[in-house]
N, C-alpha and C positions, 0 to 999 in steps of 0.2 A: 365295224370299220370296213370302207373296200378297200380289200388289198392290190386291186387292180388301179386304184387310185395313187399315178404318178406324185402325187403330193405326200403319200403315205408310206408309200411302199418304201423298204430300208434298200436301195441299192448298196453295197461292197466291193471297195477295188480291193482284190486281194493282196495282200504282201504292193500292197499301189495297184499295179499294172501287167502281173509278171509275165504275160503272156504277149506285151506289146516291146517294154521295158525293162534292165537289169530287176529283180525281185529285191524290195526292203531298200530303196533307195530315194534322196529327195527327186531327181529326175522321173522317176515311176511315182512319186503321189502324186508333182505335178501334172505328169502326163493323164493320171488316172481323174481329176479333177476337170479336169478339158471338156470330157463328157459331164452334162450337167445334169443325168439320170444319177449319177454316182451323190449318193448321201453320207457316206460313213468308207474313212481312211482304215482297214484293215492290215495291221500290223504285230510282228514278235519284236518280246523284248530279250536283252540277256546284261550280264553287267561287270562292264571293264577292269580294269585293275585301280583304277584310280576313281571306281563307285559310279561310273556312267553309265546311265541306261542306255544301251546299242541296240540300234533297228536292227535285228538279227534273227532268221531261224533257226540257226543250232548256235549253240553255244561256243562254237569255235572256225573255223574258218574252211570254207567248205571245199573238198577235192571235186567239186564237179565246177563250181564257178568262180573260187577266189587263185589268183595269181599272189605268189609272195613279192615283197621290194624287188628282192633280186630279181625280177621278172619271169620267175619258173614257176611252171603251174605247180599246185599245193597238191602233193601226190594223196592217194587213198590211205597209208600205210603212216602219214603223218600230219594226215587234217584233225586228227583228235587231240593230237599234241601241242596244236594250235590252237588254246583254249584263249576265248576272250578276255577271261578272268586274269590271265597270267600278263595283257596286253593294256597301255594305257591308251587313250583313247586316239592322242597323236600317233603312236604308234599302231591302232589297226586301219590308221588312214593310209598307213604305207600300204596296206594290201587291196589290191585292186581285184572286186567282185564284181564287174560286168564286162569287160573285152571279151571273156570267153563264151559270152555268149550261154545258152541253156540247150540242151538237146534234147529236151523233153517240150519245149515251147521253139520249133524251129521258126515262127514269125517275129520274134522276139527281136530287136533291134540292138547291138551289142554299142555298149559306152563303156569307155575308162570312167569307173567312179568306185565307191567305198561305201562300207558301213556307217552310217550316221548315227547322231545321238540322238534322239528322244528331242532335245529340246532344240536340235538344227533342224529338223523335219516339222518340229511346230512353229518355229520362225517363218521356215520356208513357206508353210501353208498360208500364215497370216497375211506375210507379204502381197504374195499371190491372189488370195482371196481380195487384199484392200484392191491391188490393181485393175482384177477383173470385174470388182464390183458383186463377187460373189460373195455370200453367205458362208462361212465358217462351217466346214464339215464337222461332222461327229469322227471319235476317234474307236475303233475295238481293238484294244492292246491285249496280245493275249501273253499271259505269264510265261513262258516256258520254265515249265519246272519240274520235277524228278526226283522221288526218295532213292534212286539210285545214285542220281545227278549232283545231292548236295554237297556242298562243301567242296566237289569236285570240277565241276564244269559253273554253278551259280551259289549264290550263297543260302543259306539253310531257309527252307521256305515262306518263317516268317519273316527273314529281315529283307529276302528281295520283296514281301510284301508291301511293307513299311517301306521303301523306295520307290515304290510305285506309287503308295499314295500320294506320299511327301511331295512327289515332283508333279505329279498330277495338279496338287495345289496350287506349288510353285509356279508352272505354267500356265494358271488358269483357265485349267481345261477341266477340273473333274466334272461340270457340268456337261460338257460333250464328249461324256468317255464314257466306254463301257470294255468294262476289266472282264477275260474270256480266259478257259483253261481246261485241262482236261483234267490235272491236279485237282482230287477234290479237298486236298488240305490247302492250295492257295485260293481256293474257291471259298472255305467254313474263313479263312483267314481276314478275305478282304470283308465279308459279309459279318464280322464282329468289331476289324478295325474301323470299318467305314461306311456303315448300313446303308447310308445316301448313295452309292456309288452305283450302278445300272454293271449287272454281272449280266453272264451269259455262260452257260453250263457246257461246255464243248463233245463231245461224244463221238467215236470210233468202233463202237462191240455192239454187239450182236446181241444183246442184254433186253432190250427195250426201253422204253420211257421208261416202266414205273418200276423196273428194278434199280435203274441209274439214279432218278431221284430219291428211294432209298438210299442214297450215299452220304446223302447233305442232311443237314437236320433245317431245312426249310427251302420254300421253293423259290428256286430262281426265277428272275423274270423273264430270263430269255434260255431255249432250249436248242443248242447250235450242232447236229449230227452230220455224219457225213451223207452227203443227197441220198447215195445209193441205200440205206439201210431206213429209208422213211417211207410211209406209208403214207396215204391219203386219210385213214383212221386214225392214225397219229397226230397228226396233225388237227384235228375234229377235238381227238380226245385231250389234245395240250392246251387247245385252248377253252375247252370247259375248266381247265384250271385254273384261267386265267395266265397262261404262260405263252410266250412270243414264240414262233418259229421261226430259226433261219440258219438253214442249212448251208452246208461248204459243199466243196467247189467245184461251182454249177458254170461248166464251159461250154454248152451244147446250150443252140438255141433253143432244139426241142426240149430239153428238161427243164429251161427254163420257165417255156411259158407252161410245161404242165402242172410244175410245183407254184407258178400264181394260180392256176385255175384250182388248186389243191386248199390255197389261202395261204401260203406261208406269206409270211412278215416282212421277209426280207429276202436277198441272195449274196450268197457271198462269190464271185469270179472273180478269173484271171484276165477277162478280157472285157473291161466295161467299155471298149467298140464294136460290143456283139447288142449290147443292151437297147439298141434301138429298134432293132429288126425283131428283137425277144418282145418288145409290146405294144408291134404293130398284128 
């Protein structure tokens, strides 16, 4: 396959758009959708009080971007107390996670808006998709989960499994979804309850390939590290295995186009209005 091949290659707007718009909201997949290099909606899940899947990266309400009702920012000292799990889903729409803006993305365009559910962001897409006459993006939902984490911030890792799937169903996506996680127990999990489902093995350490695939008892299809820790030989040597590469989060034109010239599969950024200059 050429990966240089616009028809092939997996573009990712990460968490949407987070670099343009609020991060994990329906405004940022829309906007991230706009660019028609983008293939695949990258998104965290976490889960409500009342069993809702919530477009979310942490599992509770975050002191750098969520404001509380009362309109006060959510201090450092009490965003962990703000667990989603203890919120229903009307209620984490009281909290408003984009006015403030991100100071690690100062292009970032600040909107009053909230955490969504899983199944308002695939709504939103559909709509979308019918009006502009585009094609139905893929989804990579990545688990957030935690043997620290269980029972405490999400529920115990097989049953947010089983919620994942279930709803994947329900929305008739599992066909354009691909389930991501650094957890290699929700990783053996979705890969027994749902073997059909298109996994992506996530990775942070300093480990290499083939220590980290010793983790799983079989290979994933996809192999998702962070850029900085990939080689060009890694890449060579994943896909004599038959395994995808597509690394996180590639915000630099120049990385990007090295890691196509490298073959990776795909990319994951924060800015898919960078991706037209990356493959020219």
């Amino acid at each position: 396959m050429d990966n240089l091949n616009a028809q092939t290659f997996d573009w990712q707007g990460h968490r949407g758009c987070r670099g343009i718009l609020p991060e994990n909201t329906v405004s940022g997949f829309l906007k991230a959708l706009e660019f028609n290099e983008v293939t695949t909606l990258e998104l965290d899940l976490a889960v409500s009080k009342d069993q809702e899947l919530i477009v979310s990266h942490e599992p509770w309400m975050s002191e750098t971007i969520c404001t509380k009702p009362d309109g006060s920012a959510v201090a450092k000292n009490e965003a962990m107390s703000l667990r989603i799990m203890d919120l229903t889903y009307e209620q984490i729409k009281q909290y408003d996670c984009g006015s403030r803006g991100n100071s690690r993305f100062p292009e970032q365009n600040r909107l009053s808006t909230y955490k969504p559910s899983l199944e308002d962001v695939v709504a939103a897409v559909r709509v979308h998709c019918e009006a502009a006459s585009r094609p139905m993006p893929r989804f990579n939902i990545e688990i957030k989960s935690h043997p620290q984490g269980d029972g405490i911030f999400t529920p115990k890792v097989e049953d947010f499994v089983k919620l994942v799937i279930a709803e994947l169903e329900r929305l008739k996506i599992s066909q354009l979804s691909c389930v991501q996680s650094f957890d290699t127990r929700a990783i053996k999990a979705v890969h027994e309850l749902a073997p059909g489902l298109t996994l992506a093995f996530l990775v942070e350490n300093k480990d290499g390939h083939e220590a980290n695939l010793q983790l799983i008892d079989f290979q994933p299809p996809i192999y998702s590290p962070d850029h900085k820790l990939l080689r060009k030989k890694d890449v060579k040597a994943l896909h004599r295995k038959g395994i995808k590469v597509i690394p996180w989060t590639v915000n630099d034109v120049k990385s990007m186009r090295k890691l196509r010239r490298w073959g990776v599969d795909g990319i994951i950024t924060d800015y898919p209005n960078r991706i037209a200059e990356a493959m020219r």
